[in-house]
Backbone atoms as SQL, in Angstrom:
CREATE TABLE atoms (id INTEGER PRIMARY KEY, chain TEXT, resi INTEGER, resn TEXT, atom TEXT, x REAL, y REAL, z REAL);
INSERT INTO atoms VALUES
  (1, 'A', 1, 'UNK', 'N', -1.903, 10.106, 18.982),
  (2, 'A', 1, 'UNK', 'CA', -2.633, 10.634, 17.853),
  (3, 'A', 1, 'UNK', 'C', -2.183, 9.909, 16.597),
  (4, 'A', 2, 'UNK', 'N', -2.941, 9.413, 15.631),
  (5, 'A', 2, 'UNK', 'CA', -3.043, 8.694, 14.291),
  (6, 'A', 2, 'UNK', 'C', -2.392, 9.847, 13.407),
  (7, 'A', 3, 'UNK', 'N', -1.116, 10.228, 13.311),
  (8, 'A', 3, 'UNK', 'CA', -1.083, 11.340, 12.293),
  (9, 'A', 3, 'UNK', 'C', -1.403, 10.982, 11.263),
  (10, 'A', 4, 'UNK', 'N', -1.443, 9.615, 10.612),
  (11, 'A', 4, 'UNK', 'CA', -1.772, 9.697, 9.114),
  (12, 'A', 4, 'UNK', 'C', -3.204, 10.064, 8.777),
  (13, 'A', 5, 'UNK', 'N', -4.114, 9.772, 10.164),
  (14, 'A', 5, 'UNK', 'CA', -5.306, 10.030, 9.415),
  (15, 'A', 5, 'UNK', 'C', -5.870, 11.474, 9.812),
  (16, 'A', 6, 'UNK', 'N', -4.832, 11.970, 10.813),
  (17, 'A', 6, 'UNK', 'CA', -5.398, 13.573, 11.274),
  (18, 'A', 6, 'UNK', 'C', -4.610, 13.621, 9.776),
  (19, 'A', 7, 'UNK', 'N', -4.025, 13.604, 8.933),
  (20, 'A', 7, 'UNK', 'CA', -3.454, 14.468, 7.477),
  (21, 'A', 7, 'UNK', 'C', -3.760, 14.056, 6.634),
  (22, 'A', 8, 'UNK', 'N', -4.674, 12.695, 6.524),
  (23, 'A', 8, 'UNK', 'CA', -5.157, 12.460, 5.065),
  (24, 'A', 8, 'UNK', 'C', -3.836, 11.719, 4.335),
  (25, 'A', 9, 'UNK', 'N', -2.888, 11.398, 5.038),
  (26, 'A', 9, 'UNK', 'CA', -1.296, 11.315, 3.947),
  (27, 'A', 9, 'UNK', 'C', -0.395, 10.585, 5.075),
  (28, 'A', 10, 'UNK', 'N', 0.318, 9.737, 4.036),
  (29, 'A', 10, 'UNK', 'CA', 1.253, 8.615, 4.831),
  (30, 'A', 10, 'UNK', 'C', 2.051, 9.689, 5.870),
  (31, 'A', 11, 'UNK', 'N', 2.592, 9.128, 6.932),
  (32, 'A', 11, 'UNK', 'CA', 3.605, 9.547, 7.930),
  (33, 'A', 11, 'UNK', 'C', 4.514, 8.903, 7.999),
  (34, 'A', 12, 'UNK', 'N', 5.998, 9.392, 7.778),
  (35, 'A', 12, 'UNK', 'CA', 7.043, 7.812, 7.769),
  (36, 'A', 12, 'UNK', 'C', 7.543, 8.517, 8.768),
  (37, 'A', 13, 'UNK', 'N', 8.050, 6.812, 9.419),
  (38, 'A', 13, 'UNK', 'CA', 8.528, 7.351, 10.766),
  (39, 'A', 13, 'UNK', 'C', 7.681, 7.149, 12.133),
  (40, 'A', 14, 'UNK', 'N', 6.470, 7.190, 12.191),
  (41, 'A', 14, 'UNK', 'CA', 6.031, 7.191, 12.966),
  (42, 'A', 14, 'UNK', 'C', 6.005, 5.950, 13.711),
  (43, 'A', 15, 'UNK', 'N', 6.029, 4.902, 12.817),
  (44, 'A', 15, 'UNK', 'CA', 6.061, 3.107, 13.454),
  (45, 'A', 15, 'UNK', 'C', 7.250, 2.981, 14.033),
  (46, 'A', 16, 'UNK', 'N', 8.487, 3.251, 13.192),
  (47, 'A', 16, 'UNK', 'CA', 10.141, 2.880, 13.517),
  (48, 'A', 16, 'UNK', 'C', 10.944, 4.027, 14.528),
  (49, 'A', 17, 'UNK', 'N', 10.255, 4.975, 15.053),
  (50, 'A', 17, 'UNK', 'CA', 11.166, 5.771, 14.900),
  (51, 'A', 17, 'UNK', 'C', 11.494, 5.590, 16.377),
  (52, 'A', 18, 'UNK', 'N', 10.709, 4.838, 17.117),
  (53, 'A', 18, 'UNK', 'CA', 11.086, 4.582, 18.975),
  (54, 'A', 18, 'UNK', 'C', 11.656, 3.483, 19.200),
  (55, 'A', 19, 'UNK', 'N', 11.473, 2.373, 17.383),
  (56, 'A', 19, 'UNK', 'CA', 12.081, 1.351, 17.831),
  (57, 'A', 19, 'UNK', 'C', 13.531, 1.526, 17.250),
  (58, 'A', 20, 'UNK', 'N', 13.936, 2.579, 16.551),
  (59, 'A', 20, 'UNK', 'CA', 15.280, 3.080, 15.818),
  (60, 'A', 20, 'UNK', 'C', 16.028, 3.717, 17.596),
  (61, 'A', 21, 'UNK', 'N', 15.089, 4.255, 18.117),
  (62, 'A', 21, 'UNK', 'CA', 15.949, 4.885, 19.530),
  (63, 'A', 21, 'UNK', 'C', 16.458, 3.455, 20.413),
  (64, 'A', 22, 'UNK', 'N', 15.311, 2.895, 20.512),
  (65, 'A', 22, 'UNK', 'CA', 15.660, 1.542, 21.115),
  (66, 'A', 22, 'UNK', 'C', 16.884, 0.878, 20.977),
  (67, 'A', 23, 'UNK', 'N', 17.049, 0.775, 19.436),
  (68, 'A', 23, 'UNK', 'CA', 18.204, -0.202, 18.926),
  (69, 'A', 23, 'UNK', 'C', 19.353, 1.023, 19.716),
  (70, 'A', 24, 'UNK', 'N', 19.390, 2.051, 19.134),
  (71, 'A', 24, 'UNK', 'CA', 20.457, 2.958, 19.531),
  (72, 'A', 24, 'UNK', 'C', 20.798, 2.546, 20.786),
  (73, 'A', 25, 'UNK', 'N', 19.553, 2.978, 21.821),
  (74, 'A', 25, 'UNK', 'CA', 19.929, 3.241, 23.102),
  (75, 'A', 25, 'UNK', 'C', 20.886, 2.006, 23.586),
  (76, 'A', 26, 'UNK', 'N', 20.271, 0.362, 22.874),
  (77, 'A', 26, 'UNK', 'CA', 20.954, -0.986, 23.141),
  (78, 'A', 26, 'UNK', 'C', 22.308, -1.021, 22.665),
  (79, 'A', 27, 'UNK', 'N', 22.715, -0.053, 21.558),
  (80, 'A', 27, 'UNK', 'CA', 24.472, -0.021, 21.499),
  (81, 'A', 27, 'UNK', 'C', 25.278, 1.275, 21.372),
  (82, 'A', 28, 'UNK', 'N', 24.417, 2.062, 22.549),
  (83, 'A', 28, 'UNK', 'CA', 25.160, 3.217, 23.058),
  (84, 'A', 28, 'UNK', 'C', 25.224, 4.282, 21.924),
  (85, 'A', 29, 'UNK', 'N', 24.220, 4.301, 21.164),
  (86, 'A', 29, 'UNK', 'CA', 24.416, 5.606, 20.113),
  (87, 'A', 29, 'UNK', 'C', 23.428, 6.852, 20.342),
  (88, 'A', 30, 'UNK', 'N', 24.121, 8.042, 20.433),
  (89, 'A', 30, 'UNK', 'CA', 23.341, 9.158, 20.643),
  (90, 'A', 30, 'UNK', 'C', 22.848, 9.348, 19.314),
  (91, 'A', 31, 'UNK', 'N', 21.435, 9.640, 19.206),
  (92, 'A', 31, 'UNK', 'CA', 20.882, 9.449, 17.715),
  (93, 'A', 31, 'UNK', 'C', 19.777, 11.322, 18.244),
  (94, 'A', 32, 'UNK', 'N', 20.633, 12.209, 18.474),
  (95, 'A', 32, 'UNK', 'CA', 19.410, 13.423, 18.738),
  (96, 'A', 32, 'UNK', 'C', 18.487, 13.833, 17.935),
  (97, 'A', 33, 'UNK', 'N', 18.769, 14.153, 16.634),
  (98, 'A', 33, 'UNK', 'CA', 17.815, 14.176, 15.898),
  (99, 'A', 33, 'UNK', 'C', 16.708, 13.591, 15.543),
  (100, 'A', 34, 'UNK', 'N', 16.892, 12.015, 15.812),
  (101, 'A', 34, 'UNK', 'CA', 15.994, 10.964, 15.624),
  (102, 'A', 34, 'UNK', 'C', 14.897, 11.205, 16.830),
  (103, 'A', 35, 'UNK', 'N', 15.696, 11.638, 18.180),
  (104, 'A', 35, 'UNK', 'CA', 14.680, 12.049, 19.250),
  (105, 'A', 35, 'UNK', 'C', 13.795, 12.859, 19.599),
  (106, 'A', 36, 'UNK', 'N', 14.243, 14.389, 18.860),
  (107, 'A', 36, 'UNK', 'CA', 13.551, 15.277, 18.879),
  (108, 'A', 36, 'UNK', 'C', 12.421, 14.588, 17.149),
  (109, 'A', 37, 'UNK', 'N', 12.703, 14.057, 16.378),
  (110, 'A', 37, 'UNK', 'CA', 11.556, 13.439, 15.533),
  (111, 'A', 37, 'UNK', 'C', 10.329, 12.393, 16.099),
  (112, 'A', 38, 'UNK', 'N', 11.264, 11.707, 16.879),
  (113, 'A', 38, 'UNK', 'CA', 9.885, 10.886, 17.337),
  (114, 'A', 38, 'UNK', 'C', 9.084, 11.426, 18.200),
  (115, 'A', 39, 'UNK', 'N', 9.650, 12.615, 18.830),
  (116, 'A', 39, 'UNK', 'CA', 8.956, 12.958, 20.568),
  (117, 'A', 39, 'UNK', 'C', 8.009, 13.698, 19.345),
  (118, 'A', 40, 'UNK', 'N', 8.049, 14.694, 18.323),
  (119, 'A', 40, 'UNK', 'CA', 7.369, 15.387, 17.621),
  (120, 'A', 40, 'UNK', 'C', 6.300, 14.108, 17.037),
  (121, 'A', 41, 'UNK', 'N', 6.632, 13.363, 16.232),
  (122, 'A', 41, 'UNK', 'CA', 5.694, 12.227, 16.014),
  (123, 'A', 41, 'UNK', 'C', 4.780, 12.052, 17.049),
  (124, 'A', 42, 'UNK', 'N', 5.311, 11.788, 18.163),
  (125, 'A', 42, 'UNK', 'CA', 4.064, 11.265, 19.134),
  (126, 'A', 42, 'UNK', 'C', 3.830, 12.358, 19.982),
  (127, 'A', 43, 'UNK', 'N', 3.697, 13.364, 19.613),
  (128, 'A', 43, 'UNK', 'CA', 3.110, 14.269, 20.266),
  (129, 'A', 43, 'UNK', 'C', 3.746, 14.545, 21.839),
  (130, 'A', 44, 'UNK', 'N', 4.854, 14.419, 22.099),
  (131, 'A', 44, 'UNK', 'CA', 5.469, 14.566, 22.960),
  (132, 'A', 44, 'UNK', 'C', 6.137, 15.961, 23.672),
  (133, 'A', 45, 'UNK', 'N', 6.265, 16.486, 22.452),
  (134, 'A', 45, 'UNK', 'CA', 6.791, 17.993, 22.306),
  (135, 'A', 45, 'UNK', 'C', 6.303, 18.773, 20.747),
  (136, 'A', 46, 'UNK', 'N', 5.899, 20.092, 21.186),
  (137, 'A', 46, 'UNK', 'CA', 5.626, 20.677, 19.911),
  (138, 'A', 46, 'UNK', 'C', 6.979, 21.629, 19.106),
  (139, 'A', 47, 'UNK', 'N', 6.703, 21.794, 18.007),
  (140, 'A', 47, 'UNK', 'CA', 7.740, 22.415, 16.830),
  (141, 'A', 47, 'UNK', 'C', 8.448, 23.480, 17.357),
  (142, 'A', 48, 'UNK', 'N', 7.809, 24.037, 18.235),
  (143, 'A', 48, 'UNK', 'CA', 8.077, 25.462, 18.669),
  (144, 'A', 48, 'UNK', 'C', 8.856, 24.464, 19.644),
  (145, 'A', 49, 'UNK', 'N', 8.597, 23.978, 21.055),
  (146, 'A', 49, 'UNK', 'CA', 9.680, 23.335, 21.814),
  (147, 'A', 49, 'UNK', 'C', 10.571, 22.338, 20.819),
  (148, 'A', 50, 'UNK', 'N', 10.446, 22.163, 20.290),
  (149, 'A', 50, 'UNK', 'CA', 11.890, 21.199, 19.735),
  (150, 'A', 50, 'UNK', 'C', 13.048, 21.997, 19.096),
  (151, 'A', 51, 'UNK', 'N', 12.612, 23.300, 19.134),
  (152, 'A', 51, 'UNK', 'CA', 14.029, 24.041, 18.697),
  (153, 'A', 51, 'UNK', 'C', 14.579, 24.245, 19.646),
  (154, 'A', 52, 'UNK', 'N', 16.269, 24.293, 19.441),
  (155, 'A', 52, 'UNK', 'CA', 17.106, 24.661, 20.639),
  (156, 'A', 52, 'UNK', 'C', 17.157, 26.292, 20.407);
């Protein structure tokens, strides 16, 4: 899903934020927050599932 244009309004984050896990994952950094943001970005999981 295009969030910027389902909202009318920039989305940051949405371009970098799998290639920010990427880099992580390539030098072993647990980045959780960044994960539960992108899976929400791409529609992966909703607001209600991303709380612990």
């Amino acid at each position: 899903m295009d969030q910027a244009a389902s909202t009318g309004q920039t989305t940051e984050g949405v371009k970098s934020a799998e290639a920010i896990l990427g880099l992580a994952r390539v030098h072993d950094v647990e980045m959780p927050i960044t994960g539960v943001v992108s899976a929400l970005l791409l529609g992966r999981v909703t607001f209600a599932r991303s709380r612990p």
